[in-house]
TORDOKE-484386 format. One record per atom (N, C-alpha, C, O): x, y, z; residue in three letters. Coordinates in pm, 1 decimal, decimal comma, m for minus. Layout:
# TORDOKE-484386
- X:Y:Z:ALA $
...
This chain:
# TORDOKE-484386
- m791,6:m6405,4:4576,7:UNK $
- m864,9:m6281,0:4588,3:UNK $
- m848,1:m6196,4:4461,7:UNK $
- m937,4:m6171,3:4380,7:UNK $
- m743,7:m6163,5:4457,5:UNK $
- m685,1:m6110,6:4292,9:UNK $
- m745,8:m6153,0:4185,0:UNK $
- m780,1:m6078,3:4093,3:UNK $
- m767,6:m6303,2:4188,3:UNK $
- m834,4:m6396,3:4077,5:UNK $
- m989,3:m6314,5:4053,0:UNK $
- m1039,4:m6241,4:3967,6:UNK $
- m1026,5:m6372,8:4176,2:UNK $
- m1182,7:m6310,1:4161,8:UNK $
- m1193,4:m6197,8:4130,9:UNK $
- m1283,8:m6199,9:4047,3:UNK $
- m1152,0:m6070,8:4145,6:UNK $
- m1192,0:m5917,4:4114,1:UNK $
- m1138,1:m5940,4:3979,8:UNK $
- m1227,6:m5911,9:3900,2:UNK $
- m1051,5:m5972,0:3929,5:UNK $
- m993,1:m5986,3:3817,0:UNK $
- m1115,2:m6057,2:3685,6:UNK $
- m1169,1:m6014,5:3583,5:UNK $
- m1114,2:m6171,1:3755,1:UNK $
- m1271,8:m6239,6:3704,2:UNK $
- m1370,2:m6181,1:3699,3:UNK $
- m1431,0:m6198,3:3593,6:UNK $
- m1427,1:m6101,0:3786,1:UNK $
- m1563,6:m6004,3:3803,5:UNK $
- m1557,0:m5929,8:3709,0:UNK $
- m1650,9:m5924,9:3629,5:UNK $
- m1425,2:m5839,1:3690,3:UNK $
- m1409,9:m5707,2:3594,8:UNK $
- m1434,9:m5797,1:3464,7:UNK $
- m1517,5:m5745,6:3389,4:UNK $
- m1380,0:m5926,6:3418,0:UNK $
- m1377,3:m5974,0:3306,2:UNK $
- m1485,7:m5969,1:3231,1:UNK $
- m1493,3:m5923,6:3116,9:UNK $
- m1571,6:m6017,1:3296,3:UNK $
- m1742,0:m6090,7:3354,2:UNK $
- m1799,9:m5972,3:3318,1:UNK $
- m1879,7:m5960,2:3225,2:UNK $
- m1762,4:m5887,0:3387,6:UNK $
- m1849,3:m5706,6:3349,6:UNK $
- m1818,1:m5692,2:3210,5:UNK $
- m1887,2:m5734,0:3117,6:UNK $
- m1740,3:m5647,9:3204,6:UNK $
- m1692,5:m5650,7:3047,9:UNK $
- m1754,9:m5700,6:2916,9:UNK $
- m1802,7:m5641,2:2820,3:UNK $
- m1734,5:m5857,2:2953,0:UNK $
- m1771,8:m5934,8:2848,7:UNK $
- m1925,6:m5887,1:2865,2:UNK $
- m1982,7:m5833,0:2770,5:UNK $
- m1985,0:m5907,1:2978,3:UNK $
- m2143,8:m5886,4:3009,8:UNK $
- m2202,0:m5791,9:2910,2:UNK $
- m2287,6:m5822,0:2827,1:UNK $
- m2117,3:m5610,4:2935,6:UNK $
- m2185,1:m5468,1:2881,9:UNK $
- m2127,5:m5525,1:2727,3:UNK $
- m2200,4:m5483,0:2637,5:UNK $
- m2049,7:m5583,8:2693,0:UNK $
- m2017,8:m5566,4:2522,5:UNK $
- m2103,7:m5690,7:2436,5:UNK $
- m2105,1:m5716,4:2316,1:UNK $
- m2163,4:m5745,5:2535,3:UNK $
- m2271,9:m5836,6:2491,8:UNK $
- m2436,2:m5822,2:2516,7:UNK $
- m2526,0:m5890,3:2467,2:UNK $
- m2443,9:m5726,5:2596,8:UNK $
- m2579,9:m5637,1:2558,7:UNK $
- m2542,4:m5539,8:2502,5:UNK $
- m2636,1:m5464,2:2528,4:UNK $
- m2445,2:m5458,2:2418,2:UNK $
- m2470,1:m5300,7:2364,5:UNK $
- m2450,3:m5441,7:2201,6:UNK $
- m2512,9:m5399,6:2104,3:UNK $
- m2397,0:m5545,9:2180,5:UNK $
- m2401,7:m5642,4:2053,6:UNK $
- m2566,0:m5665,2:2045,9:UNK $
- m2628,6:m5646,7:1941,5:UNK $
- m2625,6:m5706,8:2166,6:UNK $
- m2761,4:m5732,3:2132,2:UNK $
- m2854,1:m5627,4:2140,6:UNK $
- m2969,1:m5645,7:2180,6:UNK $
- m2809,7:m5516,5:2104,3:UNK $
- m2877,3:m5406,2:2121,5:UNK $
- m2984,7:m5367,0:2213,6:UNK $
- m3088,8:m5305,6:2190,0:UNK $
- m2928,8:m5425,1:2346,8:UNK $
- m3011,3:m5420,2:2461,8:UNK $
- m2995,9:m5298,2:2521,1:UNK $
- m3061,9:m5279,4:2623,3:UNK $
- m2899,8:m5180,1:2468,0:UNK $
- m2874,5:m5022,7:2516,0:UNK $
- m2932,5:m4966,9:2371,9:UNK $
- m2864,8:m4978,4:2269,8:UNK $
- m3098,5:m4888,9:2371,3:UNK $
- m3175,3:m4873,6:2291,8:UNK $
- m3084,4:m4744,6:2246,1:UNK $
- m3049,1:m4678,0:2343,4:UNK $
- m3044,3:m4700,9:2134,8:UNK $
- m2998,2:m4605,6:2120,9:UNK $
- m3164,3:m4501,4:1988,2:UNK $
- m3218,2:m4535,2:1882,8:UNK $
- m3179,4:m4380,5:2078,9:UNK $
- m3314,5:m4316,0:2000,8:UNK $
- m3194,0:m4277,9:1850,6:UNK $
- m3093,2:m4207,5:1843,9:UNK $
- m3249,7:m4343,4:1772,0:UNK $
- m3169,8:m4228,6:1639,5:UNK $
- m3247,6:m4110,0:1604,6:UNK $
- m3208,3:m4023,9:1526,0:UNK $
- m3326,2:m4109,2:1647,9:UNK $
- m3444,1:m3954,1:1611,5:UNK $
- m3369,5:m3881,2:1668,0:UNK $
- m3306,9:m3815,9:1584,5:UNK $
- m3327,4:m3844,3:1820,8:UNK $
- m3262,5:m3769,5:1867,0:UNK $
- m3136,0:m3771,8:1813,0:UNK $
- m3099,1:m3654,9:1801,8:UNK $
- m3051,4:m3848,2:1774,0:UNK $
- m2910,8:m3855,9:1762,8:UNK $
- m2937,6:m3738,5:1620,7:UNK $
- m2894,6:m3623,2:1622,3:UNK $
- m3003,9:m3789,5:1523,7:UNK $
- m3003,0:m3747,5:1397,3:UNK $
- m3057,3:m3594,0:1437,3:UNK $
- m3055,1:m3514,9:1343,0:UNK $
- m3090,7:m3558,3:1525,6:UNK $
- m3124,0:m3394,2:1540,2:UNK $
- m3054,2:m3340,0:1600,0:UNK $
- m3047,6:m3221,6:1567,3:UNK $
- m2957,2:m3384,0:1723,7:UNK $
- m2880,5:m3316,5:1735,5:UNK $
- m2747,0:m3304,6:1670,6:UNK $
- m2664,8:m3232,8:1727,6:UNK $
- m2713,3:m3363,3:1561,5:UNK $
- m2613,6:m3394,4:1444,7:UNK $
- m2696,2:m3316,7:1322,9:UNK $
- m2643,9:m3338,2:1213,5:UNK $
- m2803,3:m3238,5:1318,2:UNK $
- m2847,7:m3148,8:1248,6:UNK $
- m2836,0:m3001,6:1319,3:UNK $
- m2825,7:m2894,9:1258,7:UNK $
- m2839,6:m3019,2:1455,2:UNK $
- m2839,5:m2897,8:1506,6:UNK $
- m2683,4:m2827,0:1517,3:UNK $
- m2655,9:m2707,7:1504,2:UNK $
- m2589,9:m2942,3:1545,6:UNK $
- m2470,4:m2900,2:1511,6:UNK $
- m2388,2:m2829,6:1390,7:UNK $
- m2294,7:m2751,6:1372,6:UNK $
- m2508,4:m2927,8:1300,8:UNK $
- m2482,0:m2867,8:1125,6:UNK $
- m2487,7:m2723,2:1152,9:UNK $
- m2395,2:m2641,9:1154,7:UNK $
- m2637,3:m2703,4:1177,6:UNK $
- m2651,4:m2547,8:1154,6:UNK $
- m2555,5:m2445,1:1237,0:UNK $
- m2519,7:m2334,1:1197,8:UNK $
- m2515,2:m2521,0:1385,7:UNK $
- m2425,5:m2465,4:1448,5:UNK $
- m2329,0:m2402,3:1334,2:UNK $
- m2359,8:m2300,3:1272,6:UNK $
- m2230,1:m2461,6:1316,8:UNK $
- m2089,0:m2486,1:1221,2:UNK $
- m2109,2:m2395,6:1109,5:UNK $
- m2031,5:m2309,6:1068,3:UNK $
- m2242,6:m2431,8:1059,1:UNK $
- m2228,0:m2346,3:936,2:UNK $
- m2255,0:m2225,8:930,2:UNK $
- m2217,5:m2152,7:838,5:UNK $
- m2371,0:m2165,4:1094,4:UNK $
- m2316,9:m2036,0:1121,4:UNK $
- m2167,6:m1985,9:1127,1:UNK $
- m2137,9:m1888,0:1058,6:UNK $
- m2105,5:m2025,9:1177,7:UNK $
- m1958,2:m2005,1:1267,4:UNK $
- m1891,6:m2018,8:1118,8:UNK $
- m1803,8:m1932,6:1120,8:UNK $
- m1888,0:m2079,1:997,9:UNK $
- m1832,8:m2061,4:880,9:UNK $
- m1890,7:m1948,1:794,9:UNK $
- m1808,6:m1877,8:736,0:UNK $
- m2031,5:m1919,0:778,9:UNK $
- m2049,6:m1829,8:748,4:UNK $
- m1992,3:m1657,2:772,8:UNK $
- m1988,7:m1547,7:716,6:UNK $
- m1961,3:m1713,8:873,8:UNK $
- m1909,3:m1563,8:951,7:UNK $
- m1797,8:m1552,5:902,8:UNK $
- m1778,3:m1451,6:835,0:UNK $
- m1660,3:m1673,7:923,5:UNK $
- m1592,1:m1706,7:896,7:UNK $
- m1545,4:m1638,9:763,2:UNK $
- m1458,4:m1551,8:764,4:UNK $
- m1614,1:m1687,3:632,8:UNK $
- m1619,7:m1664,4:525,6:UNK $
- m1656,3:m1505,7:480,2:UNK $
- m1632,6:m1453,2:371,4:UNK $
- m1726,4:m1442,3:606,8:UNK $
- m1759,4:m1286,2:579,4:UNK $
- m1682,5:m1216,4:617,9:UNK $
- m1650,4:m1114,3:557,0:UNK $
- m1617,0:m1263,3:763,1:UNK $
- m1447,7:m1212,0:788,6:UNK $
- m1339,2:m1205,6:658,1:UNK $
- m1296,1:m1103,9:603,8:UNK $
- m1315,4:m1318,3:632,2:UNK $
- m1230,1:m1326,2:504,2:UNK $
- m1244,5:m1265,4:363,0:UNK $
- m1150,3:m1257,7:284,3:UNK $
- m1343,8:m1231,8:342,7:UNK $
- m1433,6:m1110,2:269,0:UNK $
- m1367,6:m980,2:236,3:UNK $
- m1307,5:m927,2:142,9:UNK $
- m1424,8:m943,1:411,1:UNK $
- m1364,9:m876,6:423,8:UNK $
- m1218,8:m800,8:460,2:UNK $
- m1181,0:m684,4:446,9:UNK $
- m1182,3:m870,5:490,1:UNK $
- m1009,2:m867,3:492,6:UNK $
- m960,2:m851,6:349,3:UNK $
- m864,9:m774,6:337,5:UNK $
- m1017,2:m923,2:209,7:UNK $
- m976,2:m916,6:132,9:UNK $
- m1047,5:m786,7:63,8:UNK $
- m980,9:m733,5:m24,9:UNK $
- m1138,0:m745,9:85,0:UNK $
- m1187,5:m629,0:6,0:UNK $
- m1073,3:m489,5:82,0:UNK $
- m1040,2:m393,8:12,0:UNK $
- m1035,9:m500,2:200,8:UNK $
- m956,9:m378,2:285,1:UNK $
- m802,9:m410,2:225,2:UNK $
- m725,8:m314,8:213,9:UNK $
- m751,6:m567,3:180,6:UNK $
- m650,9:m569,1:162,7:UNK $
- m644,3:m479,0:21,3:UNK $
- m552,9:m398,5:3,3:UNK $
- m753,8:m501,4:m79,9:UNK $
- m766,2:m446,0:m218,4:UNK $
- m743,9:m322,5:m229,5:UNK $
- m676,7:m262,7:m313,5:UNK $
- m837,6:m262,4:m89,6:UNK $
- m837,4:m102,1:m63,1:UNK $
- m702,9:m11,7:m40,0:UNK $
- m677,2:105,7:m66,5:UNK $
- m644,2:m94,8:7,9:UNK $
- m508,5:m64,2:116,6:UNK $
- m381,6:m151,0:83,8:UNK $
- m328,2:m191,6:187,1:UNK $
- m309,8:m196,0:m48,2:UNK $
- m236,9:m289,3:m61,7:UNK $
- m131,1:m263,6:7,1:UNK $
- m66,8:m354,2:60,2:UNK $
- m96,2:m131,3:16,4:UNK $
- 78,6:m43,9:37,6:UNK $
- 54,4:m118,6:221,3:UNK $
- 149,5:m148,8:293,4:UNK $
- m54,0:m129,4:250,4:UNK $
- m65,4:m229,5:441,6:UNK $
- m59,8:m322,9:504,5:UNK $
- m64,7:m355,5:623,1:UNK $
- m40,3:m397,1:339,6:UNK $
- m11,0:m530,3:387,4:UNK $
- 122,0:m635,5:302,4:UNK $
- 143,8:m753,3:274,2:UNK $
- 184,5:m500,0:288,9:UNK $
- 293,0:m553,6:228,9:UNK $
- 414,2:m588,8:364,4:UNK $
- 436,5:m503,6:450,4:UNK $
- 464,7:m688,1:364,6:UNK $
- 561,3:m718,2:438,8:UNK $
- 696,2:m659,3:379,1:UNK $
- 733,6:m673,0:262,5:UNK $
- 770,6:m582,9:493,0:UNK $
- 895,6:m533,9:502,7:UNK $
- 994,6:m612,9:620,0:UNK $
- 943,8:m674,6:713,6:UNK $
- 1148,4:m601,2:600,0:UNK $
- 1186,3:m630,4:712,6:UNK $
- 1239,4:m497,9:787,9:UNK $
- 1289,9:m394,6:744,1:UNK $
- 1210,9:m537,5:906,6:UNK $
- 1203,5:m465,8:998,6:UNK $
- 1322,4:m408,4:1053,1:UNK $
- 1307,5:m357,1:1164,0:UNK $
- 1471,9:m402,9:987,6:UNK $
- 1586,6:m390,1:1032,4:UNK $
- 1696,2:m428,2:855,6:UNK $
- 1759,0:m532,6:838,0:UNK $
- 1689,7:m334,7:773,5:UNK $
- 1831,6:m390,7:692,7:UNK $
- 1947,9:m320,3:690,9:UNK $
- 1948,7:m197,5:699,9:UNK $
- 2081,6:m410,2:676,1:UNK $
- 2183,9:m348,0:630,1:UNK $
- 2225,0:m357,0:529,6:UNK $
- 2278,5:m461,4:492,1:UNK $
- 2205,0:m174,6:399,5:UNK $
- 2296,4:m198,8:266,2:UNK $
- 2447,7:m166,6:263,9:UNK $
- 2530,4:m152,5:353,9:UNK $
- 2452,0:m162,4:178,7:UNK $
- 2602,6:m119,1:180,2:UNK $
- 2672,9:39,2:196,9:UNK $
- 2789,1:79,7:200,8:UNK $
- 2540,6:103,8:204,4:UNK $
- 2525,5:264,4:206,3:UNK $
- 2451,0:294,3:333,3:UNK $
- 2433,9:411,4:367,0:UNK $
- 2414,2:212,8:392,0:UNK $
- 2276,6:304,6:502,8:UNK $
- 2246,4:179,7:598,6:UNK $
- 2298,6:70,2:577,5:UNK $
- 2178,3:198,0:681,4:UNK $
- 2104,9:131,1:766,0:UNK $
- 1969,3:140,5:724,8:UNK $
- 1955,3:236,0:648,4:UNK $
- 1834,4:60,7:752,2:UNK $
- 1701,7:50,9:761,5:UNK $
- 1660,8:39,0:838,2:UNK $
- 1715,5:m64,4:876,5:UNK $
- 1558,2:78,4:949,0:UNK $
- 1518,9:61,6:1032,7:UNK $
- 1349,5:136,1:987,2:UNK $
- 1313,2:244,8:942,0:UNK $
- 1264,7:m20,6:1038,5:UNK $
- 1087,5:6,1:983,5:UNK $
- 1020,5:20,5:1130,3:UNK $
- 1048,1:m52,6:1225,4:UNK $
- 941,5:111,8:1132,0:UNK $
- 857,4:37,6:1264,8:UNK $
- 685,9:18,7:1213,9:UNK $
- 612,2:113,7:1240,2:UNK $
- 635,2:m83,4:1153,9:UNK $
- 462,1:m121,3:1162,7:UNK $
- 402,8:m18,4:1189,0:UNK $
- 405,2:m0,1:1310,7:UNK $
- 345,0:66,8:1130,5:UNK $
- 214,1:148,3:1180,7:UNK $
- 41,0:55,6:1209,7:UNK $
- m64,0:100,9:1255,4:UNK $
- 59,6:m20,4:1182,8:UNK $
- m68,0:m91,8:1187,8:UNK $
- m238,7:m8,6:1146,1:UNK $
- m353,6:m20,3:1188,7:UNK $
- m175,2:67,7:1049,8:UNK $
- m303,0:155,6:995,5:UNK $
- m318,7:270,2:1106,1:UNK $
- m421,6:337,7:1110,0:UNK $
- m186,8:294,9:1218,1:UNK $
- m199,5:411,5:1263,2:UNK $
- m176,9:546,2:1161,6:UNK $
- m136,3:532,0:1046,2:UNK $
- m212,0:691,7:1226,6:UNK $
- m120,9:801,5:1143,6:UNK $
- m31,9:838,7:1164,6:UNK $
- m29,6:888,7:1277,1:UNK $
- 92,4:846,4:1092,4:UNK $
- 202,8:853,2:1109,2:UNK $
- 244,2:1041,7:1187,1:UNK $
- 334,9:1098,4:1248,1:UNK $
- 104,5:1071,9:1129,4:UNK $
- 140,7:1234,4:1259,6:UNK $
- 153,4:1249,4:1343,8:UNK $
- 205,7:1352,2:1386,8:UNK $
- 100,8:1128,4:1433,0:UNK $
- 143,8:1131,6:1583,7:UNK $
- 259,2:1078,5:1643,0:UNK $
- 272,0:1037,0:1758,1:UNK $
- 354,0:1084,9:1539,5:UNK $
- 457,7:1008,6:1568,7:UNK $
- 529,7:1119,7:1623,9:UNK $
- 478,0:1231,4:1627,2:UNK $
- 660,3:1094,7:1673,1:UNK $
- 788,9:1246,5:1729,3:UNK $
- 880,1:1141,8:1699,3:UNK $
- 875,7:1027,1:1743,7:UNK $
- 978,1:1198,8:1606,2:UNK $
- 1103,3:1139,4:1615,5:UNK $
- 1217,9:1247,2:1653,1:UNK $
- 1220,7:1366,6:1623,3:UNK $
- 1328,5:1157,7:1740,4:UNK $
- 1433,8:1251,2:1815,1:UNK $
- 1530,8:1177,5:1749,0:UNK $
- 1509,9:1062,6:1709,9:UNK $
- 1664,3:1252,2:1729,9:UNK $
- 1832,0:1199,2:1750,7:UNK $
- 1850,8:1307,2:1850,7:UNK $
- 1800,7:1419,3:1859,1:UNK $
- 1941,1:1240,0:1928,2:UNK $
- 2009,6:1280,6:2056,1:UNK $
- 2107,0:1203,6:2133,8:UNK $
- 2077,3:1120,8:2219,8:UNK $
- 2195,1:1228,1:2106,9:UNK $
- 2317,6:1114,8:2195,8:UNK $
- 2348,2:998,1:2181,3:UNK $
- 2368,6:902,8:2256,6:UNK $
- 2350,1:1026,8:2010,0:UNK $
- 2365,6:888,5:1923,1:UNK $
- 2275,3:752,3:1952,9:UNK $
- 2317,9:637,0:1946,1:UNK $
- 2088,6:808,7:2001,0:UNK $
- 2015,6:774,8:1979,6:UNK $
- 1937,4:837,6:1944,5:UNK $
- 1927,5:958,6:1964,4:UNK $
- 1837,9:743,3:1862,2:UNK $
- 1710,9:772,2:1756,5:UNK $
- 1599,4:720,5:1862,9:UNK $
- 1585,0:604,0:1899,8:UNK $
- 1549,6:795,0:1890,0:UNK $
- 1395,6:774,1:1978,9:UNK $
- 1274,0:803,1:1884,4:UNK $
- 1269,2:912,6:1828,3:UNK $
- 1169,9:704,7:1863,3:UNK $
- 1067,0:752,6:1783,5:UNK $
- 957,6:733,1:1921,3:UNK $
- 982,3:668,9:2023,3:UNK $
- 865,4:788,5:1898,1:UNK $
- 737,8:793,1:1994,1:UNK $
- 578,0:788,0:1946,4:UNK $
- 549,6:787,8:1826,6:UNK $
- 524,6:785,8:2001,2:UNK $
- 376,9:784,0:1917,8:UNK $
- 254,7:789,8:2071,4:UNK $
- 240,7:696,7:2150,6:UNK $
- 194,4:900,1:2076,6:UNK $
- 92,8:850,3:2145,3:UNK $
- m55,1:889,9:2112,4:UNK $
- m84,0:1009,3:2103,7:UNK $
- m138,4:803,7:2096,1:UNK $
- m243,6:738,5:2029,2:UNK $
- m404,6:786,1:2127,9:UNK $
- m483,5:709,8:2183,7:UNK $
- m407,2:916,2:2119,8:UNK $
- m575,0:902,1:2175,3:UNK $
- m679,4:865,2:2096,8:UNK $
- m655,3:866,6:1976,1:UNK $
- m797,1:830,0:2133,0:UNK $
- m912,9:849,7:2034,1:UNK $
- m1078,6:865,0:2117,9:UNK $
- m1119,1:774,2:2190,5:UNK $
- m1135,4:953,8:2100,5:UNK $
- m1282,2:941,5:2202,6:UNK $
- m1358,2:972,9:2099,7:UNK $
- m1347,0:1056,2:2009,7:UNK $
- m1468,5:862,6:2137,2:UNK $
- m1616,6:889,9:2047,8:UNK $
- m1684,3:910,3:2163,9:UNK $
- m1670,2:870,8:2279,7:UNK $
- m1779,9:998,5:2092,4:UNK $
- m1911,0:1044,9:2200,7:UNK $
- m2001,8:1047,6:2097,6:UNK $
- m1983,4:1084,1:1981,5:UNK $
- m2113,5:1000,7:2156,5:UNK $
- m2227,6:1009,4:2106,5:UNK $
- m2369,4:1049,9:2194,8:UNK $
- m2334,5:1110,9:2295,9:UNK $
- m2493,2:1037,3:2188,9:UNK $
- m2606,8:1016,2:2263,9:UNK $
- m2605,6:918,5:2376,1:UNK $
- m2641,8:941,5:2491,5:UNK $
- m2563,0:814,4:2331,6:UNK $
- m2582,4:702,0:2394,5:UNK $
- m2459,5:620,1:2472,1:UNK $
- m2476,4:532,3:2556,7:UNK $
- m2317,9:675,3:2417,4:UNK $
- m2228,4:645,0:2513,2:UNK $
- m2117,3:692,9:2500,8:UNK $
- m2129,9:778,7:2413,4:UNK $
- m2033,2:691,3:2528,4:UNK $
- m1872,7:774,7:2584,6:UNK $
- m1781,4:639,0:2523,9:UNK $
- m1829,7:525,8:2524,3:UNK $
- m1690,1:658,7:2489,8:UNK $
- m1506,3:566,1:2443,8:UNK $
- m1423,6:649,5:2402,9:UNK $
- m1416,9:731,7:2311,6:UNK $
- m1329,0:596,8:2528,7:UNK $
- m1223,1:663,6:2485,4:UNK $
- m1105,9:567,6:2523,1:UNK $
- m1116,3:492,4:2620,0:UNK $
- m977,2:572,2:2433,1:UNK $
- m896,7:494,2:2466,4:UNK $
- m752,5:559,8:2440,9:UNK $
- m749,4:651,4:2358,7:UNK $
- m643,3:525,1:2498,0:UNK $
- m502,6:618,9:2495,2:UNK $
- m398,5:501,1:2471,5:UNK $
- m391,8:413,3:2557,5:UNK $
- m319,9:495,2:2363,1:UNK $
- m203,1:386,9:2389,7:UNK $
- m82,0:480,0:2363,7:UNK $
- m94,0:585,7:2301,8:UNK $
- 72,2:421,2:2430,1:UNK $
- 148,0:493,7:2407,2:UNK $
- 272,6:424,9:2364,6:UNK $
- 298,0:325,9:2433,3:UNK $
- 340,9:445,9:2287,7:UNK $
- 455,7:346,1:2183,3:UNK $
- 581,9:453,6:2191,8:UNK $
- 589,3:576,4:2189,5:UNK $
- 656,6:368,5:2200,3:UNK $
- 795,4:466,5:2241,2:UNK $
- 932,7:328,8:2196,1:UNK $
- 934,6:210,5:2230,3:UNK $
- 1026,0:401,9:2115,4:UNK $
- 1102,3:285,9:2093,4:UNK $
- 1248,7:362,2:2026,4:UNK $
- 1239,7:450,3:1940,9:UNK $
- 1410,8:301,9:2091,9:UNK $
- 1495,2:403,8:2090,6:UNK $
- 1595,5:295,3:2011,3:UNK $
- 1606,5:175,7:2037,9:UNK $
- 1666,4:370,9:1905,4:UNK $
- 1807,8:258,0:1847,7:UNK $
- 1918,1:356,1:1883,9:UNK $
- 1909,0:469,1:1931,9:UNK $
- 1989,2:308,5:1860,5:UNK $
- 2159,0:339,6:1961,6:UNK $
- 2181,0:346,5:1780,5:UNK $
- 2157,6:255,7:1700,6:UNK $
- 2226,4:467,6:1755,3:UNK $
- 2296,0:508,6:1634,9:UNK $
- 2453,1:409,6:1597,2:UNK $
- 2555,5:457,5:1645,9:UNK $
- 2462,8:327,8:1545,6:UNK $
- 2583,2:260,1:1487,9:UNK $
- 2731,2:329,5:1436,7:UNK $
- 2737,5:384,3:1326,7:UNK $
- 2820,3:323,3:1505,4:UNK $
- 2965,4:422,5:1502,0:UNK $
- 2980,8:470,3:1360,1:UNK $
- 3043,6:573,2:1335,1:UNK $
- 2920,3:391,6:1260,7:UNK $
- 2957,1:386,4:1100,4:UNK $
- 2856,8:480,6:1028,0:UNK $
- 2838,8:492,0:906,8:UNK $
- 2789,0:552,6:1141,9:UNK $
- 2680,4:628,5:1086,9:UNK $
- 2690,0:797,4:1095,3:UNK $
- 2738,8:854,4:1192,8:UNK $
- 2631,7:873,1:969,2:UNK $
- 2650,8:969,9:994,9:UNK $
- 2539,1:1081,7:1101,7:UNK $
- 2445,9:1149,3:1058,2:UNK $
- 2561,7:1077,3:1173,2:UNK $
- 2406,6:1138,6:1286,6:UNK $
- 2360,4:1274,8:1205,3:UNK $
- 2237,4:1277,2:1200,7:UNK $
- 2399,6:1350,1:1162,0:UNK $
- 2342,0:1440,4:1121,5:UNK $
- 2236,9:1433,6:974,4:UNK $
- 2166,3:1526,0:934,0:UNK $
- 2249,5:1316,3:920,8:UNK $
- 2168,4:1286,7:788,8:UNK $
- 2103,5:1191,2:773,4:UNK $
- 2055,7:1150,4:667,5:UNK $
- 2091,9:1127,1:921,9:UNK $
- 1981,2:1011,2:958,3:UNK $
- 1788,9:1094,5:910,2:UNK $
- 1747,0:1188,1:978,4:UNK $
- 1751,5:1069,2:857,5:UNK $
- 1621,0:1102,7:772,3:UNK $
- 1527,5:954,1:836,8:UNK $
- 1566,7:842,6:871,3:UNK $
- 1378,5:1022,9:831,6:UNK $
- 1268,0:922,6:880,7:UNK $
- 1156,9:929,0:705,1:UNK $
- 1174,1:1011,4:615,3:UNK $
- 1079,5:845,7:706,0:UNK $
- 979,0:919,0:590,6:UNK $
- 910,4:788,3:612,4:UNK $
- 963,0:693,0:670,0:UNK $
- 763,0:790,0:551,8:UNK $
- 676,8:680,2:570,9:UNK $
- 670,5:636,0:390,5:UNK $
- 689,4:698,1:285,9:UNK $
- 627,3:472,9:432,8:UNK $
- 616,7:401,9:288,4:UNK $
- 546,8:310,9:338,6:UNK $
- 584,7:221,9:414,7:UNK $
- 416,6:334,8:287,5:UNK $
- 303,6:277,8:347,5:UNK $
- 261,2:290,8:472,5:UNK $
- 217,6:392,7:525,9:UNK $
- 279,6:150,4:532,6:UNK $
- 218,9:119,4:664,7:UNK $
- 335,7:104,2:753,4:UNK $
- 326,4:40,8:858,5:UNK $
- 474,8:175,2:704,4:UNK $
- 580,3:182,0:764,5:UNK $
- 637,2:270,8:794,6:UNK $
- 643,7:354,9:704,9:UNK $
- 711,9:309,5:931,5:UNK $
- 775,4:424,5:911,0:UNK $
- 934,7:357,8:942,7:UNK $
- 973,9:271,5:1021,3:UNK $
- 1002,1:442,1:842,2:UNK $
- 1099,9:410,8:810,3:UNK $
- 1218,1:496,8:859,7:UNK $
- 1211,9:608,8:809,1:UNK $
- 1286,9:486,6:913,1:UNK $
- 1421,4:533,8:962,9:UNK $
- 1548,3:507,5:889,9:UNK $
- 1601,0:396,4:895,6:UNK $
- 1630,2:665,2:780,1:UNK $
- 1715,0:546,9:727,3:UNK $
- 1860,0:660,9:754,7:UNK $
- 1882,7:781,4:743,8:UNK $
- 1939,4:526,8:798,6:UNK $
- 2090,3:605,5:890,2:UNK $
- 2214,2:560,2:796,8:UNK $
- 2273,1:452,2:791,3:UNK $
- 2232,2:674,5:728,8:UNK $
- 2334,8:666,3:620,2:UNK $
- 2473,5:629,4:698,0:UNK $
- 2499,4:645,0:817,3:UNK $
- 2566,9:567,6:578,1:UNK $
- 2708,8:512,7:645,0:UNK $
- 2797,6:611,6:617,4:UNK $
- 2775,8:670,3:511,4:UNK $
- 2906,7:653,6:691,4:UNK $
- 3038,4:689,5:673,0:UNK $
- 3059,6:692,6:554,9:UNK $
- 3171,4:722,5:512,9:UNK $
């Protein structure tokens, strides 16, 4: 029994790979070749865009270099602490920074509404983020100031 189904499947097999050899499965190339053109144009929309994104990223990076400079986000010198937090092209006016109980709380909350004729947006985010002042630090001369697209927190040592 095994034999035979085993045999049949063989039989099939050999059968379909010996009509698609004798090209007895008509394949249209008119169609094939148009929709392998239509894909072209697909793609090369979707790169075009592609390429106008990247454009532009580089004309804003030109505009704005001090925004896309990478900092790290936490150093220790031998004089101070660093501490950055990303503005991401926010303004740094809406920020509040606190010391209080040998923590540094910075905050930020972010409205913005357009109105126009034709429609209403408005959107609210809110960023809040606290460091525990380090024993080696002096709390009273911990200073904030922005450098660039960073705001910077810097907590002098003992």
């Amino acid at each position: 029994m095994k034999k035979t189904i085993v045999s049949i499947c063989v039989a099939g097999l050999f059968l379909a790979s010996s009509l698609e050899a004798f090209s007895l499965f008509d394949i249209d190339t008119t169609k094939r070749v148009e929709l392998n053109n239509n894909l072209i144009k697909k793609y090369e929309k979707v790169i075009n865009k592609l390429k106008a994104e990247n454009k532009y990223i580089l004309e804003e990076k030109a505009k704005n270099p001090q925004l896309y400079v990478k900092k790290k986000l936490f150093e220790e010198l031998d004089d101070k602490y660093l501490y950055r937090i990303k503005l991401n092209g926010s303004k740094a006016d809406s920020l509040n920074f606190m010391v209080k109980n040998n923590v540094v709380t910075v905050s930020m909350d972010m409205r913005r509404e357009v109105k126009s004729d034709t429609e209403y947006f408005y959107s609210s985010q809110y960023f809040s983020n606290s460091y525990k002042v380090p024993l080696d630090v002096v709390q009273e001369e911990i200073k904030h100031k922005i450098e660039g697209d960073y705001f910077t927190i810097i907590m002098p040592k003992k």
